[in-house]
mmCIF file of the C-alpha atoms, coordinates in Angstrom:
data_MODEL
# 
_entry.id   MODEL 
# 
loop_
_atom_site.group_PDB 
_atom_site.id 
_atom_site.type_symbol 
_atom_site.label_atom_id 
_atom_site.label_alt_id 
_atom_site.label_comp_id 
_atom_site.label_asym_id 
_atom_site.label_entity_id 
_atom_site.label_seq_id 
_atom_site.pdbx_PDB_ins_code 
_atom_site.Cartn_x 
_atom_site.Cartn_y 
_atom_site.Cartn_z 
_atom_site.occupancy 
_atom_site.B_iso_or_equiv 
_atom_site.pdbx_formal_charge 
_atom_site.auth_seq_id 
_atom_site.auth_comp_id 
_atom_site.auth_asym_id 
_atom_site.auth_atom_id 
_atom_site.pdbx_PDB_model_num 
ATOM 1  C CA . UNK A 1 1  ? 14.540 1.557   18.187 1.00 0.00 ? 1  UNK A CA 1 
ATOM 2  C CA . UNK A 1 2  ? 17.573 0.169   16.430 1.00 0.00 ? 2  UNK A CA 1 
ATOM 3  C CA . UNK A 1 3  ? 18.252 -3.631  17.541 1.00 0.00 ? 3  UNK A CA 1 
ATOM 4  C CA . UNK A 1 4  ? 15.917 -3.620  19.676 1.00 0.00 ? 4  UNK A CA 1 
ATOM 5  C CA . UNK A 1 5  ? 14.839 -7.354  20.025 1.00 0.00 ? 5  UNK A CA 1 
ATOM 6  C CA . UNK A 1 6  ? 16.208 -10.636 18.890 1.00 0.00 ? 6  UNK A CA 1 
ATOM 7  C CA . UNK A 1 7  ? 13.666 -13.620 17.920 1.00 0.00 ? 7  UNK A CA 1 
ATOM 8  C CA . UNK A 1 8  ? 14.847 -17.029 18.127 1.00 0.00 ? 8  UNK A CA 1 
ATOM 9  C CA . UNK A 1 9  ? 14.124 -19.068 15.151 1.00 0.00 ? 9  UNK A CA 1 
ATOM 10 C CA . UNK A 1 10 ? 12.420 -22.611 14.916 1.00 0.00 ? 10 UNK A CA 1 
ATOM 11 C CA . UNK A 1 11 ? 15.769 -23.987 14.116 1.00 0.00 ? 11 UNK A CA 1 
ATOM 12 C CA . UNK A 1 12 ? 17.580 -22.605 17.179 1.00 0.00 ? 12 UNK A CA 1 
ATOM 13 C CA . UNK A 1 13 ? 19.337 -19.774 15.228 1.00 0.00 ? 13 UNK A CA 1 
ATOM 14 C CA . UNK A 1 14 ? 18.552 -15.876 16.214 1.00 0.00 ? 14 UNK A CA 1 
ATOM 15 C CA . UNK A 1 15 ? 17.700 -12.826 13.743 1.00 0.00 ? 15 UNK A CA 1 
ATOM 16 C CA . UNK A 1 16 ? 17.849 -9.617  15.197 1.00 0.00 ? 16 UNK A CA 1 
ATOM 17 C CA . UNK A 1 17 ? 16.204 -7.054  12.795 1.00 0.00 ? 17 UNK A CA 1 
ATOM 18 C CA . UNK A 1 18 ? 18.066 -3.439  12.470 1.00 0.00 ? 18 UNK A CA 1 
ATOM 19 C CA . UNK A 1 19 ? 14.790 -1.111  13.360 1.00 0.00 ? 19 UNK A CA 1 
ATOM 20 C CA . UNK A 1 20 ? 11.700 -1.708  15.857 1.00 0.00 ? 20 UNK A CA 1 
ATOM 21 C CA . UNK A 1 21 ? 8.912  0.685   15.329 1.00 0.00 ? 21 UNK A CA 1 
ATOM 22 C CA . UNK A 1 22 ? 5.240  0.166   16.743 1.00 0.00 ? 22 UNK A CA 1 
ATOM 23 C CA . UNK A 1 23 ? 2.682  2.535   15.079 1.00 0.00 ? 23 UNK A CA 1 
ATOM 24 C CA . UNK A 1 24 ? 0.042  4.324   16.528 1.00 0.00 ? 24 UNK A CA 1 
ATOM 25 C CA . UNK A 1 25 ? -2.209 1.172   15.772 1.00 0.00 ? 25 UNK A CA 1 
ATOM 26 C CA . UNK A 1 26 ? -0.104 -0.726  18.362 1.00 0.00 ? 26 UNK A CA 1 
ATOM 27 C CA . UNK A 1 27 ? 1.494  -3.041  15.342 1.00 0.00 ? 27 UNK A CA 1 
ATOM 28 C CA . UNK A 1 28 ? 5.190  -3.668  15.922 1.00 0.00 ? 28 UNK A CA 1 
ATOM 29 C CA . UNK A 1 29 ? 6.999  -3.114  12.692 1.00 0.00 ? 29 UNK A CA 1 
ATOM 30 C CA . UNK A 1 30 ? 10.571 -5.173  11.869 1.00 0.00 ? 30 UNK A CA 1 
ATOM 31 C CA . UNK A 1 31 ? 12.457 -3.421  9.828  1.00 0.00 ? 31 UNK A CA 1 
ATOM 32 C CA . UNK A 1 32 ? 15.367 -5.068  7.494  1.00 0.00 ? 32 UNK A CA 1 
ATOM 33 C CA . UNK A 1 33 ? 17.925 -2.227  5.930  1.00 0.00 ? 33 UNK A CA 1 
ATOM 34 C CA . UNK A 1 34 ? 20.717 -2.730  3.562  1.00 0.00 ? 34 UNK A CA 1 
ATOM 35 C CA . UNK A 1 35 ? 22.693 -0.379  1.539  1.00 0.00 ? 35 UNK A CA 1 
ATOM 36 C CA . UNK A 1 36 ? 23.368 -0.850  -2.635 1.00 0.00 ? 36 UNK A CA 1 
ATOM 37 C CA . UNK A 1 37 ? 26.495 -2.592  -1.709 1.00 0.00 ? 37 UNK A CA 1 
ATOM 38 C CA . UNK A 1 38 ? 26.148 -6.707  -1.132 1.00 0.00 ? 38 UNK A CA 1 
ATOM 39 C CA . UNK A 1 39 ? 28.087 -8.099  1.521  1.00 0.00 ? 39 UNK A CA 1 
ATOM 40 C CA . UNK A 1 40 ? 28.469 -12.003 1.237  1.00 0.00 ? 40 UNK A CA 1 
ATOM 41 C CA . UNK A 1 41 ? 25.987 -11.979 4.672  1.00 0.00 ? 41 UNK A CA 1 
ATOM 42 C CA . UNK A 1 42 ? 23.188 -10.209 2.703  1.00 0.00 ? 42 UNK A CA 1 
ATOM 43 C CA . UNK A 1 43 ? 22.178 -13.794 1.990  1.00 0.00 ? 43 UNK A CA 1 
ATOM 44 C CA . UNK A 1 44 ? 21.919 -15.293 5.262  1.00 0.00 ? 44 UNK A CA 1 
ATOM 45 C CA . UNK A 1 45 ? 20.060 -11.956 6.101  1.00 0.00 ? 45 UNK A CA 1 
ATOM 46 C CA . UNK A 1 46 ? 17.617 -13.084 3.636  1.00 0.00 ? 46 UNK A CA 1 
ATOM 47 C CA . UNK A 1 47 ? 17.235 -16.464 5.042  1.00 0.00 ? 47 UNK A CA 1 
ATOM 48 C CA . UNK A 1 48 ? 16.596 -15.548 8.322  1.00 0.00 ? 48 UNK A CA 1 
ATOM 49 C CA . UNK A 1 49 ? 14.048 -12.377 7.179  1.00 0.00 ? 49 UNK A CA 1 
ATOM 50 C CA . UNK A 1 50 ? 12.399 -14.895 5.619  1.00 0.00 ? 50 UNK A CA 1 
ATOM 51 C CA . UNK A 1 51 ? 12.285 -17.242 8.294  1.00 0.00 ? 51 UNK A CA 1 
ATOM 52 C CA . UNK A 1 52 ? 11.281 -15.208 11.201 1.00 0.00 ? 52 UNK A CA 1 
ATOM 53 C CA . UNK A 1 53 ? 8.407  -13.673 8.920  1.00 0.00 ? 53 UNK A CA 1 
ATOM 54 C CA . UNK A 1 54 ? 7.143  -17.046 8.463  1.00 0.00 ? 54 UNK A CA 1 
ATOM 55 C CA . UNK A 1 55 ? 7.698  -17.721 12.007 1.00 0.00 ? 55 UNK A CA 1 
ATOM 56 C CA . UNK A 1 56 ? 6.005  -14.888 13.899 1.00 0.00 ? 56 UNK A CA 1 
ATOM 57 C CA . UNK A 1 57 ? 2.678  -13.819 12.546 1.00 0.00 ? 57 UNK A CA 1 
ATOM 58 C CA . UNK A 1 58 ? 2.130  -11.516 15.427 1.00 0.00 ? 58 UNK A CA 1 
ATOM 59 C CA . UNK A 1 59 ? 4.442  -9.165  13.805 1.00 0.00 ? 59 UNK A CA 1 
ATOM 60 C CA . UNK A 1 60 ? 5.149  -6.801  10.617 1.00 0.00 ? 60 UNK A CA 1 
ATOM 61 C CA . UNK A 1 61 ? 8.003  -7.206  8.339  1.00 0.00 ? 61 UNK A CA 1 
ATOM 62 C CA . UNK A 1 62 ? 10.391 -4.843  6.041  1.00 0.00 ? 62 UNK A CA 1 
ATOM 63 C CA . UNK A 1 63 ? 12.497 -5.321  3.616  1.00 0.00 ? 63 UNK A CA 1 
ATOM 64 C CA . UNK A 1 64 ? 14.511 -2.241  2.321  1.00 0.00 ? 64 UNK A CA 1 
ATOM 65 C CA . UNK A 1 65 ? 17.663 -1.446  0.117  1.00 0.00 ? 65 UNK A CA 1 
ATOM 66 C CA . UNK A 1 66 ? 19.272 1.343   -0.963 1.00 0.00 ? 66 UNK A CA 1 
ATOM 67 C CA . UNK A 1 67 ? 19.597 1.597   -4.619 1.00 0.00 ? 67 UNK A CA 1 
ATOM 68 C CA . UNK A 1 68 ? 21.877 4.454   -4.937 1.00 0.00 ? 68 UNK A CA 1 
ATOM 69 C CA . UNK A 1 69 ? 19.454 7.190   -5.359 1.00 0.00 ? 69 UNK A CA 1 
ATOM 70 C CA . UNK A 1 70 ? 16.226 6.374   -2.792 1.00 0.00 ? 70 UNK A CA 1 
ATOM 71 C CA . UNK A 1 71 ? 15.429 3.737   -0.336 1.00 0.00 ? 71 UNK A CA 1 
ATOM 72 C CA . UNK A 1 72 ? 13.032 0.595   -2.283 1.00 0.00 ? 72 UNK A CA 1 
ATOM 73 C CA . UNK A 1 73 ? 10.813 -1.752  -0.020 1.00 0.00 ? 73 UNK A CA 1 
ATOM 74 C CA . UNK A 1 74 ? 11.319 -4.969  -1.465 1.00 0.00 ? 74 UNK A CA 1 
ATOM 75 C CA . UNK A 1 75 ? 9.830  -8.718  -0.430 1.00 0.00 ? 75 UNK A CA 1 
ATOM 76 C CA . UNK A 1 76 ? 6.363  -7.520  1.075  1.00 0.00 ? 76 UNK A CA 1 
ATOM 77 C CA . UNK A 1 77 ? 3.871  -9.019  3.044  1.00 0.00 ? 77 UNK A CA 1 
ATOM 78 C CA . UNK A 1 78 ? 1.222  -11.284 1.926  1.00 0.00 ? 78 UNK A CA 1 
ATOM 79 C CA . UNK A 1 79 ? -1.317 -10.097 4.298  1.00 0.00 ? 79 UNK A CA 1 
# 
């Protein structure tokens, strides 16, 4: 589901991740997307990734990029 939810961060800010999934497991899966070209907001995006990873346990986390030739999962989870 594409912007499907929006989490509010400990520090009153929002992140809204691009893709919802759950799998058949029942685990709700965030996914981040961005393409090979940086916009100056791909930072921020971090940040807030970052934080609402840290933030809410209860759910998975994605990181992805587009390199140009194939899609490259990047920043994964400790757990």
């Amino acid at each position: 589901m594409y912007e499907a939810i929006t989490l509010r961060l400990p520090g009153g800010s929002r992140y809204t991740p691009d893709w919802m999934s759950i799998c058949p497991l029942g685990l709700v899966h965030l996914h981040e997307v961005k393409g090979s070209y940086r916009l100056p907001s791909h930072g921020r995006a971090l940040t807030a990734w970052k934080e609402a990873r840290a933030a809410f346990k209860c759910f998975r986390f994605h990181w992805c990029e587009w390199d140009g030739a194939k899609w490259v999962s990047k920043h994964k989870e400790s757990s």
